[in-house]
Backbone as ProteinMPNN parsed JSONL, in Angstrom:
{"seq_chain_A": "XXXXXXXXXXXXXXXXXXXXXXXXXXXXXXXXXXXXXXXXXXXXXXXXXXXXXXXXXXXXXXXXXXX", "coords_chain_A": {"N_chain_A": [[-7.446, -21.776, -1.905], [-6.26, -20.277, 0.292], [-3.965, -21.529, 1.086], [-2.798, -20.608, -0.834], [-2.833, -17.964, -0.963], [-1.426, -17.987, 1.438], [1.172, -19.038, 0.619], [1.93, -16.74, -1.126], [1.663, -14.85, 1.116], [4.424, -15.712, 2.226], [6.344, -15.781, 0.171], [6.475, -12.801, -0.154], [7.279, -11.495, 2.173], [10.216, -13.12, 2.422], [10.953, -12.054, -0.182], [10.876, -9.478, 1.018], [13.139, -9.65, 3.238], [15.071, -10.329, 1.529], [15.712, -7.576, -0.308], [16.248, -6.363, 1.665], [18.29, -7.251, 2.714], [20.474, -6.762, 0.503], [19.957, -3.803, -0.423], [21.319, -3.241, 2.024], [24.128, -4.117, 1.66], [24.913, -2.888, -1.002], [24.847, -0.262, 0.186], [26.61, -0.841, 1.984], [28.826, -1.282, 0.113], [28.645, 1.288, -1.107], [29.89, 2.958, 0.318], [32.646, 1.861, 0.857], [33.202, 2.335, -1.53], [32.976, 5.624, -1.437], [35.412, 6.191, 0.639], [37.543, 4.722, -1.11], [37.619, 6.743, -3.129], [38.03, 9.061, -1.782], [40.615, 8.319, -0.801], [42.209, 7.938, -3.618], [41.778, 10.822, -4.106], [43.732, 12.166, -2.432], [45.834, 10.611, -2.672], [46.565, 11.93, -5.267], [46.434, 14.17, -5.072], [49.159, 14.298, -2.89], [50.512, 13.219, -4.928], [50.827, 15.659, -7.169], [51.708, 17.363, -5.52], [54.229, 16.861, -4.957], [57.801, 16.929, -5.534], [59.024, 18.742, -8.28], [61.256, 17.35, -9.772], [61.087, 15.028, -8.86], [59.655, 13.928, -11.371], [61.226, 14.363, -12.929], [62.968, 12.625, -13.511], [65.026, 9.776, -14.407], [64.651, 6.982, -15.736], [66.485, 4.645, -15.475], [68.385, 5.104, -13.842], [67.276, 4.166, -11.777], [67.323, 1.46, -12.062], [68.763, -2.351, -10.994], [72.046, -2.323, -9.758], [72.86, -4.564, -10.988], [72.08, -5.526, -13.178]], "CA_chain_A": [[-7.237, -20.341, -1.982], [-6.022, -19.892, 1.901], [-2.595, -21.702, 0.647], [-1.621, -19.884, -2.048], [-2.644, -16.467, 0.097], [-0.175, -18.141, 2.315], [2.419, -19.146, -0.452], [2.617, -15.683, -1.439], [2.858, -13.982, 2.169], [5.634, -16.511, 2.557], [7.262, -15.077, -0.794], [6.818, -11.365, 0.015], [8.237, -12.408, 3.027], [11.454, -13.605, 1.897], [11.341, -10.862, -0.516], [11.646, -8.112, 1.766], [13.98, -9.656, 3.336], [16.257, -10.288, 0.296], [15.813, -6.329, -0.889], [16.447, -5.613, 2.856], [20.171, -7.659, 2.313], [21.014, -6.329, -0.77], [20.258, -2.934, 0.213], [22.506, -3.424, 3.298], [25.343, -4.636, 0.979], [24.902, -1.625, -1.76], [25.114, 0.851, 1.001], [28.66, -0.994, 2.755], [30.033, -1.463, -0.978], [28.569, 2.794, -1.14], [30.672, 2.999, 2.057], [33.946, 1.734, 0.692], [33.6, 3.155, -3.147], [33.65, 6.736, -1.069], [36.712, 5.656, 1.341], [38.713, 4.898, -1.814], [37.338, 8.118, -4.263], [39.05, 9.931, -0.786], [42.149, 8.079, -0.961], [42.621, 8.318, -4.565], [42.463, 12.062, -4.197], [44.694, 12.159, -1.744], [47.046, 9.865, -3.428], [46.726, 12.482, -6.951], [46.984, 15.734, -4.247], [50.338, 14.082, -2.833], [51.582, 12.803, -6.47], [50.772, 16.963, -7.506], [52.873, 18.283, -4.831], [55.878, 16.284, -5.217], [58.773, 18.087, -6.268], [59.513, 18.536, -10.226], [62.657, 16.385, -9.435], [60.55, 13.315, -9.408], [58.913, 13.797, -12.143], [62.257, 14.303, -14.361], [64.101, 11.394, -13.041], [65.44, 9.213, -15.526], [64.211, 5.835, -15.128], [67.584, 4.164, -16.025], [68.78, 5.634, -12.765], [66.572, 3.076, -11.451], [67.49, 0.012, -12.984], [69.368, -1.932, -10.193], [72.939, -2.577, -10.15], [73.256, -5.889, -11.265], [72.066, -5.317, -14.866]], "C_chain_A": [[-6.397, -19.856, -0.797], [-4.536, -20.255, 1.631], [-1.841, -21.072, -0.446], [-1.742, -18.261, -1.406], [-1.133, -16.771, 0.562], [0.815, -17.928, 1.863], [2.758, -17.618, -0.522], [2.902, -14.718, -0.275], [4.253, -14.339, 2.459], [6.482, -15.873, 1.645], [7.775, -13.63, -1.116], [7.723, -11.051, 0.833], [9.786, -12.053, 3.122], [11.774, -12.958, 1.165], [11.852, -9.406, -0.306], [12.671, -7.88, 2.305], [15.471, -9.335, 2.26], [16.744, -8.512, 0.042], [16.212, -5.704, 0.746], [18.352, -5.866, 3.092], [20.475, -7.088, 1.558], [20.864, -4.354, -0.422], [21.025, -2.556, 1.298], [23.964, -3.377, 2.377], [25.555, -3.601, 0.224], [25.362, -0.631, -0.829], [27.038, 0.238, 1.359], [29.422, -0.755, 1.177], [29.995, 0.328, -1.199], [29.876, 3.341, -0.68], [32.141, 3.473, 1.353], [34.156, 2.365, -0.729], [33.884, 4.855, -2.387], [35.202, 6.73, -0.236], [37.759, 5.195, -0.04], [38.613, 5.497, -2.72], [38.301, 8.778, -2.683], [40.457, 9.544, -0.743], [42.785, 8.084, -1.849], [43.086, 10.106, -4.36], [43.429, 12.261, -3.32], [45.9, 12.094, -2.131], [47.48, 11.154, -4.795], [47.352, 14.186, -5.868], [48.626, 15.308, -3.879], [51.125, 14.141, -4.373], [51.816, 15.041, -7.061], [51.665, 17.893, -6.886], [54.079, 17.687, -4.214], [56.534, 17.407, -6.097], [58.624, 17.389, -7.866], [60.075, 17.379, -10.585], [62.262, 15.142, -9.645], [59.939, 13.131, -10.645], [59.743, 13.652, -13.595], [63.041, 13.053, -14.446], [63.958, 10.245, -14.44], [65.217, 8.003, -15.001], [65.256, 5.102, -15.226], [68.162, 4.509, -14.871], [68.266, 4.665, -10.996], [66.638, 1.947, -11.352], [68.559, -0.435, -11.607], [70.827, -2.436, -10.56], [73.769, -3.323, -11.101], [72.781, -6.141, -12.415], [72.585, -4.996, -15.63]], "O_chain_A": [[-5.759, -18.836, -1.059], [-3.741, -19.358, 1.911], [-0.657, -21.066, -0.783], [-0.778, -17.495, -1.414], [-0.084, -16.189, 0.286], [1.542, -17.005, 2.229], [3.808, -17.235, -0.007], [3.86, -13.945, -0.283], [5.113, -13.547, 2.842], [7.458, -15.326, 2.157], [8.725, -13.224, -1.786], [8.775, -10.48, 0.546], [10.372, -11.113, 3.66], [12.989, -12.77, 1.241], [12.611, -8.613, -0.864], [13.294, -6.818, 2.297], [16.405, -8.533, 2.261], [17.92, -8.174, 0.176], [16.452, -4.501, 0.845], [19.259, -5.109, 3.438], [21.286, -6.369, 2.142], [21.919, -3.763, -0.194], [21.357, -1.374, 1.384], [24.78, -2.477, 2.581], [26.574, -3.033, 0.617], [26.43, -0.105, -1.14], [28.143, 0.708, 1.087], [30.472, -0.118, 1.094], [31.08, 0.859, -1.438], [30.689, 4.034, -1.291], [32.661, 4.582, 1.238], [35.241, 2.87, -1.02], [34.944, 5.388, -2.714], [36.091, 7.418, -0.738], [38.945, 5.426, 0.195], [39.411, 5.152, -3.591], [39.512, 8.84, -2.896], [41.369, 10.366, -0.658], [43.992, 8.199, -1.635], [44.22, 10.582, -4.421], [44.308, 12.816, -3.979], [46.807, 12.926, -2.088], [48.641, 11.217, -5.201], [48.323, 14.929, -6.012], [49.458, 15.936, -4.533], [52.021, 14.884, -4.774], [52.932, 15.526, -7.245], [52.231, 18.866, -7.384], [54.704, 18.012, -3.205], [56.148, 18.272, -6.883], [58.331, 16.305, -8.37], [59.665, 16.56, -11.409], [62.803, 14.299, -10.359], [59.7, 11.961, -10.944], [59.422, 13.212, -14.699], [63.645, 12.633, -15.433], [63.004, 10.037, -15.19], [65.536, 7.821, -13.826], [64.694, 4.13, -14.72], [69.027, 3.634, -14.902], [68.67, 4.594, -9.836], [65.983, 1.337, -10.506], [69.172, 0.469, -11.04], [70.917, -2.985, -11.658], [74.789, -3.047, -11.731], [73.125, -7.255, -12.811], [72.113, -5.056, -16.766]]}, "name": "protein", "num_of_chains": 1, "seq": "XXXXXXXXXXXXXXXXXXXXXXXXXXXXXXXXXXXXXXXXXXXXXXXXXXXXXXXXXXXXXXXXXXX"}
């Protein structure tokens, strides 16, 4: 009986740990999913207040010489 007590403090253990990593990791990946929801908007606020001009441009205008 005294070893399997044991066994399972040993497995709670190692459990808390685990949910103590993984919670660590959720939060940094939290971290960086906000850091690039901020740089997207950013990126959509710039693209929004670009001139018209880019937005008409003829893609063929593009293409480079040597085609």
């Amino acid at each position: 009986m005294e070893s399997r007590l044991t066994e399972i403090e040993i497995k709670l253990a190692l459990t808390e740990d685990l949910v103590d990593t993984l919670n660590m990791t959720v939060h940094r990946q939290q971290e960086q999913i906000d850091a690039l929801q901020r740089q997207i908007r950013l990126l959509y606020q710039q693209m929004q207040s670009a001139s018209p001009s880019a937005e008409a441009r003829d893609l063929r205008d593009e293409i480079p010489p040597h085609y």
